[in-house]
VOBABA-902267 format. One record per residue (C-alpha): residue number from 1; x, z, y. Coordinates in steps of 0.05 Angstrom, whole numbers, plus 32768, in hexadecimal, padded with zeros to 4 digits. Layout:
REM VOBABA-902267
(NUM; (X; Z; Y))
...
END
This chain:
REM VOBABA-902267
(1; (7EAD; 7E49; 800A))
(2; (7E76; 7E6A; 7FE1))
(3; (7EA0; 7E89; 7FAA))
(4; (7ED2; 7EA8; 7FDA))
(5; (7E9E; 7EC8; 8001))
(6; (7E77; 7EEF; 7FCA))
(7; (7EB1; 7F1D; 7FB8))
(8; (7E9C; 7F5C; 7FE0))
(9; (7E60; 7F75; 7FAC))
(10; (7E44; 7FB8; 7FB4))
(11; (7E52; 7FE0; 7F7A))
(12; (7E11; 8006; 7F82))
(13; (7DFE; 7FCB; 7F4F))
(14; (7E32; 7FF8; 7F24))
(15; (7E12; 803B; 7F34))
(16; (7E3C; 805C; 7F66))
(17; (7E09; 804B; 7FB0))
(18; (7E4C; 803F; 7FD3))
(19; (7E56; 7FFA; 7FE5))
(20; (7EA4; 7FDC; 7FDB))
(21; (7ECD; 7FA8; 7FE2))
(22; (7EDC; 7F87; 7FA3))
(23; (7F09; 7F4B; 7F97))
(24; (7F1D; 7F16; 7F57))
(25; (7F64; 7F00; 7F3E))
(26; (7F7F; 7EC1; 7F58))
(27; (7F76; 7E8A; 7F25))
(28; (7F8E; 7E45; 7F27))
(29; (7F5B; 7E1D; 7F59))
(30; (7F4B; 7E5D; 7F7F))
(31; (7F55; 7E4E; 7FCD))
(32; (7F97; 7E61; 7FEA))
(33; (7FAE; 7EA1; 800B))
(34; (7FA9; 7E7E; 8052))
(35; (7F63; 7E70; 8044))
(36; (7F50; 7EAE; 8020))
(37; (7F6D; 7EDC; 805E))
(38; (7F3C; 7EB1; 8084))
(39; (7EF6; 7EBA; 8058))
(40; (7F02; 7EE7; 801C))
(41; (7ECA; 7F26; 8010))
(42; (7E9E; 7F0B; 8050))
(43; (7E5D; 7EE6; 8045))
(44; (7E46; 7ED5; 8090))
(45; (7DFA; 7ED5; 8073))
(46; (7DFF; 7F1E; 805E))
(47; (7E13; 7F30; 80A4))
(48; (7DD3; 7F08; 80C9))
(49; (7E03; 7EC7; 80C7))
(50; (7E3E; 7EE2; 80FF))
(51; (7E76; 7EBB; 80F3))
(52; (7EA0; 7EF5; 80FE))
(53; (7E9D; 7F3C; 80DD))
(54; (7E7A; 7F68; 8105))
(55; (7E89; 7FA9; 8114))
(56; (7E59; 7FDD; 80F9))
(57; (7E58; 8018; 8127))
(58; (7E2C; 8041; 8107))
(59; (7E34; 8087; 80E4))
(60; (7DF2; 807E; 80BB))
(61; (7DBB; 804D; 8094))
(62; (7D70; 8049; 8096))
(63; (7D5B; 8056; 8050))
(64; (7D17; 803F; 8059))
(65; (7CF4; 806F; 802F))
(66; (7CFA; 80A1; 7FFE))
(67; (7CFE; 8083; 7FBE))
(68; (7D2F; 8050; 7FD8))
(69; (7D58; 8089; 7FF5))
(70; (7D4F; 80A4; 7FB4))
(71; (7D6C; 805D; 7F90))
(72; (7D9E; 8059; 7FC2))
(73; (7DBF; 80A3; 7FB4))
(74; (7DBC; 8092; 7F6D))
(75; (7DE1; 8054; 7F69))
(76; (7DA4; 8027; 7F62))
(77; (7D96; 7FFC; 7F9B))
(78; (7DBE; 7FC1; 7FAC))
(79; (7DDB; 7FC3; 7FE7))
(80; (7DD1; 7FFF; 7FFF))
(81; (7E03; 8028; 8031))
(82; (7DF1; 8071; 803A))
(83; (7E2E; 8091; 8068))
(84; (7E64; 8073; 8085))
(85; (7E91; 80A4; 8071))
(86; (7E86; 8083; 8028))
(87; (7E7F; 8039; 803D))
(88; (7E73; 8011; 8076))
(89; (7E69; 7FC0; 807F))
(90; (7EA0; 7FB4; 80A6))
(91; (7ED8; 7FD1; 807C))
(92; (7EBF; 7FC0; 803A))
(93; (7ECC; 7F74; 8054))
(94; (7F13; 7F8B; 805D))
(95; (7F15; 7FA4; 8017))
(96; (7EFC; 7F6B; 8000))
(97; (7F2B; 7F37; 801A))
(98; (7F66; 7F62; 800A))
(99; (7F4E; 7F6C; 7FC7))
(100; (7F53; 7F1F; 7FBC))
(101; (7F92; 7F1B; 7FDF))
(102; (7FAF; 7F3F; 7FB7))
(103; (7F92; 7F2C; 7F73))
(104; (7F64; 7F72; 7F67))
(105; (7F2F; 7F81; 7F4F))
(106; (7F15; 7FA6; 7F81))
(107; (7F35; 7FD2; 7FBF))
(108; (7F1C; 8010; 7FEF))
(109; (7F32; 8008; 8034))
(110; (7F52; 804D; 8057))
(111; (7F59; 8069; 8098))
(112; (7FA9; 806C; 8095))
(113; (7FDF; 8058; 805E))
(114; (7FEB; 809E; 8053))
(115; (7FAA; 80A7; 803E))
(116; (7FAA; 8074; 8013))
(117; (7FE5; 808C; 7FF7))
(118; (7FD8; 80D4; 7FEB))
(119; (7F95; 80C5; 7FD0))
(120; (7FAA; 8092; 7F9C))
(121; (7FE0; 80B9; 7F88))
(122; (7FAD; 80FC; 7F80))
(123; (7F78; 80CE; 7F5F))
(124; (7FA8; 80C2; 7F20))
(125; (7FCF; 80FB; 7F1F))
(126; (7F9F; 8138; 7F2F))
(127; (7F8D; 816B; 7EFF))
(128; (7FD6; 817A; 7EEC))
(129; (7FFA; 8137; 7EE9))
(130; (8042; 8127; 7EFE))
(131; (805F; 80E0; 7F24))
(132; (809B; 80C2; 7F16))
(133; (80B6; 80A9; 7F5A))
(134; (80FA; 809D; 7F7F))
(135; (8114; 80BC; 7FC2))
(136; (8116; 8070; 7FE8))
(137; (80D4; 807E; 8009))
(138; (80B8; 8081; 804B))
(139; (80C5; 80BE; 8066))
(140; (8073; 80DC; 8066))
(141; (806C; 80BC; 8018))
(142; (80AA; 80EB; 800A))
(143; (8093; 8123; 802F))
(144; (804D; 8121; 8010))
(145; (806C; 8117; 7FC8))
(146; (80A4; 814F; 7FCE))
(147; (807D; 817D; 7FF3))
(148; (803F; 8175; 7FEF))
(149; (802C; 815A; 7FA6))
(150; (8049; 81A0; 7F87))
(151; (8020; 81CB; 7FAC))
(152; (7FE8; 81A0; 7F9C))
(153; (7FFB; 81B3; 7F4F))
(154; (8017; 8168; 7F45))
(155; (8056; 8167; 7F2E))
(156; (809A; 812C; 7F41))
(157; (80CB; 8115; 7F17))
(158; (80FC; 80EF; 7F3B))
(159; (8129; 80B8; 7F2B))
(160; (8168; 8098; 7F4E))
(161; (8153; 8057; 7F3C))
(162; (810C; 8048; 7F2D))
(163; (8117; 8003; 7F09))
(164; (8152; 8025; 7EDE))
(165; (8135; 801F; 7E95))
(166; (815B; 805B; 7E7E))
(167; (8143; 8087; 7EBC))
(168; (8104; 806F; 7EB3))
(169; (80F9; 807E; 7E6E))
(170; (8119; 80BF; 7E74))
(171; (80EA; 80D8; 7EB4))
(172; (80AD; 80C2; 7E94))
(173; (8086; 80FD; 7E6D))
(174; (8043; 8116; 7E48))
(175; (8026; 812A; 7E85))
(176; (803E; 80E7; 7EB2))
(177; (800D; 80C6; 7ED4))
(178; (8029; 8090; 7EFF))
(179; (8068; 806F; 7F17))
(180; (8067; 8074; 7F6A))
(181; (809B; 803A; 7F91))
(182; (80A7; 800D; 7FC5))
(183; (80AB; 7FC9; 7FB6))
(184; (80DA; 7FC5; 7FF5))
(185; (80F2; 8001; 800F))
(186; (80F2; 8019; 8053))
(187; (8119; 8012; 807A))
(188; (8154; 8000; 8047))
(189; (8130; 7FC2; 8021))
(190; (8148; 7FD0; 7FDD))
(191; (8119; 7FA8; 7FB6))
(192; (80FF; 7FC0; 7F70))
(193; (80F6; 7F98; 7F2B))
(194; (80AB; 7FA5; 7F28))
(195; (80AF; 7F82; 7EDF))
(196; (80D7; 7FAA; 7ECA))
(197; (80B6; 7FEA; 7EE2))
(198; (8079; 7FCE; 7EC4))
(199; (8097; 7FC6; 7E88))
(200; (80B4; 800B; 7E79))
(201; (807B; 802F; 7E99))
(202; (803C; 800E; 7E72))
(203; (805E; 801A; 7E35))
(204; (8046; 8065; 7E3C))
(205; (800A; 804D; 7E58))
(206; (801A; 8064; 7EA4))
(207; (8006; 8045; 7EDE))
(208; (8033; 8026; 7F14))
(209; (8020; 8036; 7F5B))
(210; (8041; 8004; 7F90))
(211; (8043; 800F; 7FDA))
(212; (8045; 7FBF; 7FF0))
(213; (8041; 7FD2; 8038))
(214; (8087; 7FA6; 8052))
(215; (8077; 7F6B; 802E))
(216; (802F; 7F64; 8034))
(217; (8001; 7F35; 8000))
(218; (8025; 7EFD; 8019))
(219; (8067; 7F09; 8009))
(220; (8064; 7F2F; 7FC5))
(221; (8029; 7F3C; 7F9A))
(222; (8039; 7F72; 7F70))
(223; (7FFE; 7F6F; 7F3E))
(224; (8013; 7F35; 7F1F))
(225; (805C; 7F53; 7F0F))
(226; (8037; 7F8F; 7EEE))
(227; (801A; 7FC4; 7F20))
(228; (7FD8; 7FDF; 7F16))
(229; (7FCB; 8003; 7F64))
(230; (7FEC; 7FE1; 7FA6))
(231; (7FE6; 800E; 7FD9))
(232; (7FEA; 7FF9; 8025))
(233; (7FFB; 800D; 806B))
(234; (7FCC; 7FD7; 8086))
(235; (7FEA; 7FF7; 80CF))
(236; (802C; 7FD1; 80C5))
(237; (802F; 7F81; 80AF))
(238; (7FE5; 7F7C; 80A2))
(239; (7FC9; 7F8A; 80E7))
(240; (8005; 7F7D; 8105))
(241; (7FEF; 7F83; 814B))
(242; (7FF8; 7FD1; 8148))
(243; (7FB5; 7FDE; 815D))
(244; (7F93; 7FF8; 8126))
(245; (7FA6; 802D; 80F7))
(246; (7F95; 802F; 80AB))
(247; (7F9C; 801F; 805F))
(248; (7F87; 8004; 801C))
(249; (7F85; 8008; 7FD8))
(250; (7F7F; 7FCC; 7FA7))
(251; (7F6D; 7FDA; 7F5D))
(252; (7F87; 7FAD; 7F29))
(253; (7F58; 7FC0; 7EF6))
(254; (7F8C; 7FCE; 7EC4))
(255; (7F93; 8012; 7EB7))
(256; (7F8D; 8026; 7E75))
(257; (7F4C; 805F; 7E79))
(258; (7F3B; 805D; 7E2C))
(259; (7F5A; 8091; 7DF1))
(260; (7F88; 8065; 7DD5))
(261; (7FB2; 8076; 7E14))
(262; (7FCA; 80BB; 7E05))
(263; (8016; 80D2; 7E04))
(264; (8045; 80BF; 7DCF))
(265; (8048; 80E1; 7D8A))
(266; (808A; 8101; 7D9C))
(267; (8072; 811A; 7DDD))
(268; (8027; 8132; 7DBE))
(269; (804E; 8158; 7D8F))
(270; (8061; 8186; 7DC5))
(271; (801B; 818A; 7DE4))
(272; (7FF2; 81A2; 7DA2))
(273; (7FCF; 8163; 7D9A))
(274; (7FB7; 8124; 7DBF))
(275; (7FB4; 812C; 7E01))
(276; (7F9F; 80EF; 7E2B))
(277; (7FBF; 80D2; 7E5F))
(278; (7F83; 80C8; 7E93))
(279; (7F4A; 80FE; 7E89))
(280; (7F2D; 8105; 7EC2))
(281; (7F12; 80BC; 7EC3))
(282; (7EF3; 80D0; 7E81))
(283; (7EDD; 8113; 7E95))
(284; (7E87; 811C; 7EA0))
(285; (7E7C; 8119; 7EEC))
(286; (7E3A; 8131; 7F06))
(287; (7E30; 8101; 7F47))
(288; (7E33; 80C1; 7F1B))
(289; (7E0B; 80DE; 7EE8))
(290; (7DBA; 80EC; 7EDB))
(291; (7DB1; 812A; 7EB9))
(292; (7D6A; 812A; 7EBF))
(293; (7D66; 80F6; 7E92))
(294; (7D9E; 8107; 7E5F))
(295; (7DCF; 80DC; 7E80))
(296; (7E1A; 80F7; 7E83))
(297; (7E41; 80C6; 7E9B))
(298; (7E96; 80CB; 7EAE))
(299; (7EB5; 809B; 7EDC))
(300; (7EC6; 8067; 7EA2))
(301; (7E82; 8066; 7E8A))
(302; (7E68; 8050; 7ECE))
(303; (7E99; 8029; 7EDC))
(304; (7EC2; 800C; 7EAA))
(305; (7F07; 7FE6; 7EC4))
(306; (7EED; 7FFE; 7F0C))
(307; (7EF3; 804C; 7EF8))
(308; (7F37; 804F; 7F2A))
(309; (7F1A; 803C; 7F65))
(310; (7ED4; 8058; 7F5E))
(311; (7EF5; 809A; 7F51))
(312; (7F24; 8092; 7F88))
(313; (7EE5; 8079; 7FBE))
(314; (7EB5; 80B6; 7FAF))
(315; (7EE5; 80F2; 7F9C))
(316; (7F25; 80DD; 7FD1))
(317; (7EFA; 80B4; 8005))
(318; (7EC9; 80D1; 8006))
(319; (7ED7; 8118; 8002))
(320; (7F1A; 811B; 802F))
(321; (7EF5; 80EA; 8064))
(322; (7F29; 80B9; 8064))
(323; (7EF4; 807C; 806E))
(324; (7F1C; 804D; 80A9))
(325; (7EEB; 803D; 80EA))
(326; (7EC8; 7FF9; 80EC))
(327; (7EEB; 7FEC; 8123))
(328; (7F32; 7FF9; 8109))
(329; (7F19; 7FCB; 80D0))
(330; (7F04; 7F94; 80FF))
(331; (7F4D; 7F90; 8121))
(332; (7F67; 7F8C; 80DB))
(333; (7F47; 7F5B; 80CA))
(334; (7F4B; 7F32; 8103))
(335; (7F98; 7F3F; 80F7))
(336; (7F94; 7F27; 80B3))
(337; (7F78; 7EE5; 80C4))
(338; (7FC4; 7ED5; 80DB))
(339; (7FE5; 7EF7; 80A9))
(340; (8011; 7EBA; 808C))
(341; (8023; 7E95; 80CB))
(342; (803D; 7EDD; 80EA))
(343; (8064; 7EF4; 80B0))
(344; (8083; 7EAA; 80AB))
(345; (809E; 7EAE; 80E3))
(346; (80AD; 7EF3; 80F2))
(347; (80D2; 7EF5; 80B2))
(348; (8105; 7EA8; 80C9))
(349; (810B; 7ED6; 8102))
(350; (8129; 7F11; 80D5))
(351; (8150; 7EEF; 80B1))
(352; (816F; 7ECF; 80F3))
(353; (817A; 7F1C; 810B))
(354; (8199; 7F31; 80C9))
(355; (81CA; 7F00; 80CB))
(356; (81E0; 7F0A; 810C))
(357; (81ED; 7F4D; 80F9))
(358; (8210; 7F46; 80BC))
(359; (8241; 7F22; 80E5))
(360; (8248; 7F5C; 811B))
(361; (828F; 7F7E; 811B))
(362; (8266; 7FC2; 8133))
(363; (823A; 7FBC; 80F9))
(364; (824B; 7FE1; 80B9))
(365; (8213; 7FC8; 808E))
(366; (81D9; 7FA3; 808D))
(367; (81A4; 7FB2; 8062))
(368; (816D; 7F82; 8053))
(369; (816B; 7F5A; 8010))
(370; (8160; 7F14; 802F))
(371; (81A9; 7F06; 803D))
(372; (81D4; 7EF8; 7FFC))
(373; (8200; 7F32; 7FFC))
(374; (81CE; 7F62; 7FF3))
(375; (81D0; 7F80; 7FAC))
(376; (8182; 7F73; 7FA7))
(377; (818E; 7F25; 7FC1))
(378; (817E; 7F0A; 7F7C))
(379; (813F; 7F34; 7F72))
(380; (8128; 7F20; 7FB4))
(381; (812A; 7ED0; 7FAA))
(382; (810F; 7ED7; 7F67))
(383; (80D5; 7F0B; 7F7C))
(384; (80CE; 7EF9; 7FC1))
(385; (80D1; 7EAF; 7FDB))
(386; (80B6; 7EB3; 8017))
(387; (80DD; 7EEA; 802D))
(388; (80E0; 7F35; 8023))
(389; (80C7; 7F49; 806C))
(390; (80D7; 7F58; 80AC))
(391; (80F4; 7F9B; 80B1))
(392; (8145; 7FA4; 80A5))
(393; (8174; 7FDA; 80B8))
(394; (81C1; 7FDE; 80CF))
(395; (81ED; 8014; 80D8))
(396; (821F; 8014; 8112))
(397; (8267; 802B; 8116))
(398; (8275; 8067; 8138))
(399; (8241; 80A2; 8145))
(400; (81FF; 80B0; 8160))
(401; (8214; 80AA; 81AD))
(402; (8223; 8056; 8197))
(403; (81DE; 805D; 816E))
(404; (81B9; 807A; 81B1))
(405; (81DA; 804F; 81DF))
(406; (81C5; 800C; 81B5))
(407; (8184; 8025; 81AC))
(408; (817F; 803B; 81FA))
(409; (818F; 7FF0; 8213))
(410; (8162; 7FC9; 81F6))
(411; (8125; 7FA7; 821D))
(412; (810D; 7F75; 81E8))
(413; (80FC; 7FA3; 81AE))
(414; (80D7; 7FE3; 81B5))
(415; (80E6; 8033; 81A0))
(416; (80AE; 8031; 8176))
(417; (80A3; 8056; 8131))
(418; (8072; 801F; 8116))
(419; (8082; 7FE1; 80EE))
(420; (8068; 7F9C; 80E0))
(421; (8053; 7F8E; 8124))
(422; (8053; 7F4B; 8150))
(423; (8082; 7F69; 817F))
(424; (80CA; 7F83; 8167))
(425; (80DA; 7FCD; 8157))
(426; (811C; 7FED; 8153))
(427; (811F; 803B; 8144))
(428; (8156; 806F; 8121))
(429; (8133; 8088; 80E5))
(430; (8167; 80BB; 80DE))
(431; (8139; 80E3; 8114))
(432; (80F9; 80C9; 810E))
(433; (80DA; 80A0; 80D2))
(434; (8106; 80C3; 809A))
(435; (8116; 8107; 80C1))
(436; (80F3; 8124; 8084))
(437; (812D; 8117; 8056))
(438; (8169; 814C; 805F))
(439; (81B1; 812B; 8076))
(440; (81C2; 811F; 802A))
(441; (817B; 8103; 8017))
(442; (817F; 80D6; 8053))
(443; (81D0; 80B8; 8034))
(444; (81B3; 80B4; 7FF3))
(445; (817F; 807B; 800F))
(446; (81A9; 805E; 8037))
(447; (819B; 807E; 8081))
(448; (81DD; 8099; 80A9))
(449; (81CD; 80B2; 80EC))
(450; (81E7; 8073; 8110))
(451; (81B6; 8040; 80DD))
(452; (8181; 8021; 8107))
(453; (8148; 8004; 80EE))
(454; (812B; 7FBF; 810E))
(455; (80DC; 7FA4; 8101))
(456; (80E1; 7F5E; 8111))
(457; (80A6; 7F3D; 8136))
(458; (809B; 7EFB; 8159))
(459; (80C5; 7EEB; 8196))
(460; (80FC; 7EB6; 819D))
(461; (8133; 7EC7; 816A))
(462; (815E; 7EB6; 81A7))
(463; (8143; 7EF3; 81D8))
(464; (8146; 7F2D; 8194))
(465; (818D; 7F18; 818E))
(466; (819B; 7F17; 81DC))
(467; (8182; 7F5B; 81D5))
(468; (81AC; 7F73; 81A2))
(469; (81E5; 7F59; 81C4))
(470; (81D1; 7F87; 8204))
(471; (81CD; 7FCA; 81D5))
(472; (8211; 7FB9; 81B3))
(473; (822C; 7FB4; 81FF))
(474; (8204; 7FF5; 820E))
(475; (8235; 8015; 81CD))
(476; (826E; 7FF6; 81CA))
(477; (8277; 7FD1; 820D))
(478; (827C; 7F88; 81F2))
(479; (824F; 7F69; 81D0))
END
């Protein structure tokens, strides 16, 4: 197992004195997922030989000396940690096995999906840049992107349809830095053609930014269909214990830095000249760089294919103090070790729900790309084999008293806002997850006020349905 354990490196060996998590593509004869959720980015000898991670409680690191403290600030001595709010041992292990889950290069572990989210999103598009995104989001991504963003000076270009070629081509502009989706949506599970996204978008030499939270590593990988960041809730399907909030960011290593990648000639012609696409990975920094010594050095100079996520650790990370608790990082991991044989099941069990629902005379839809009549059914067997997840949504007949009165009855699954977890979750997003979207955002997506959304977890199929059966009795008085 020596190769799979040597992919956490410190990139002080790069220049930055932050240590990382850094992962490799899966190649043919590479061990499998199950065994890489197991061992990947941990080498037991590094960590005085404890066969499981430790947790690293500790704000601070002896330096030894001067002029290693000296090395150490400057990039330039292996191994070195200086502050946990930059880099600790215990979640640069998580970064490093979820880096080679998902096929990265290299990944920086945060202390919720949000800030994951808003950080990668500010890391490409700050200084003036604009996002091309839809309205199917989680309720907080929306908020942050239609709120937030343009008082942060970053402007959104939506799109009804964000695998649309026409819409797509039409939203993107000179000053576009990245395309921001879902790859299922919550709670609706409209799945996207990431190809096709892909496709359209690196033709202007934008990057596409996927939130791969539902679906986890397991189920959908979306850097081999073309994405350059996946971003994670590692809170939902990833712990998925509901113990331990946080979230990632894996780096393809794709993103075009260089000054070939500038707009088109017929959108420069509006803009006075070239104007690239990316300049503040090529702008001079003065942390990364020794002056003294004539050295002037951007992010792209120190760090080459790596520029993304070096940026994103010391300017966003570091400066925000979004760096997740070792011992948040230890339950995720532990959770990860399980990851397969949980979602395998959890998702037969979802599918069992789903279909029980379809088949519901109180039920007006169902809405979870699994079962055939869903318009996204032939995306999701081509995309997704092994399933597209575990969280669904239905909309009753009637009104909100039948909605209330469902909810209100059942014992099995919990009231809980959360998703992904072992147990199972039922909740009205209507007035909670997506109570940031007005009454015709909300229709547009797909939420009426009697939808419910259901996270699937791990009991008998027998008992969730049992239960369902008691909240259509609460509603409707038959089941």
């Amino acid at each position: 197992m020596g190769n799979i354990n040597e992919i956490t490196d410190n990139p002080a060996l790069a220049g930055d004195g932050v240590a990382g998590g850094e992962g490799r593509e899966e190649s043919e004869g590479d061990e499998g997922f199950a065994t890489r959720q197991l061992h990947a980015g941990y080498d037991a000898p590094r960590h005085l030989d404890s066969s499981s991670v430790p947790i690293y409680a500790t704000a601070g690191y002896d330096l030894h000396n001067a002029a290693r403290g000296s090395r150490a600030a400057n990039g330039l001595e292996p191994g070195a940690h200086l502050y946990s709010r930059v880099g600790n041992p215990t979640p640069e292990v998580l970064e490093g096995r979820l880096a080679s889950l998902d096929g990265g290069i290299a990944a920086v572990a945060f202390s919720s999906g949000m800030a994951a989210i808003s950080s990668t999103i500010l890391n490409l598009a700050d200084h003036g840049g604009r996002i091309v995104s839809t309205r199917d989001l989680y309720g907080g991504t929306f908020d942050f992107i239609n709120n937030l963003l343009p008082a942060l000076g970053v402007g959104v270009d939506y799109v009804d349809t964000v695998d649309d070629e026409q819409q797509l081509e039409a939203a993107i502009g000179p000053d576009t830095r990245l395309v921001f989706l879902e790859s299922v949506s919550n709670p609706t599970t409209r799945i996207t053609d990431l190809d096709l996204v892909a496709r359209v978008a690196h033709r202007h030499g934008v990057a596409v930014v996927v939130d791969n939270t539902l679906p986890t590593p397991y189920l959908f990988r979306p850097i081999e269909h073309g994405a350059d960041i996946v971003v994670y809730s590692t809170t939902k399907a990833i712990n998925g214990h509901g113990n331990a909030v946080g979230g990632a960011v894996v780096d393809a290593g794709k993103l075009d830095y260089g000054p070939d990648n500038h707009v088109d000639d017929e959108e420069r012609s509006t803009q006075g000249g070239v104007k690239p696409r990316y300049p503040q990975f090529n702008s001079f920094v003065h942390n990364i760089s020794d002056e003294a010594h004539g050295q002037r050095r951007s992010f792209v100079d120190a760090y080459g294919r790596k520029a993304f996520i070096q940026r994103l650790r010391l300017k966003y990370l570091r400066l925000l103090g979004a760096e997740p608790g070792p011992f948040e990082s230890y339950l995720t991991l532990q959770s990860l070790e399980t990851l397969d044989v949980r979602l395998d099941r959890a998702v037969s069990n979802t599918l069992t729900v789903a279909r029980f629902l379809d088949a519901h005379p109180h039920v007006t839809r169902v809405d979870y790309a699994g079962l055939p009549d869903s318009p996204d059914h032939a995306l999701a067997e081509r995309d997704y084999p092994r399933g597209v997840g575990t969280v669904l949504a239905f909309t009753l007949e009637g009104g909100v008293e039948q909605a209330n009165a469902f909810i209100d009855a059942t014992q099995v699954f919990t009231y809980l806002t959360n998703i992904g977890d072992s147990k199972s979750l039922i909740v009205d997003p209507a007035r909670t997850t997506h109570r940031e979207f007005n009454a015709d955002q909300q229709r547009a997506i797909g939420v009426e006020p009697t939808t419910i959304r259901l996270s699937i977890g791990l009991e008998d199929s027998r008992d969730l349905i049992a239960d369902l059966e008691r909240g259509f009795q609460a509603a409707y008085g038959q089941a």
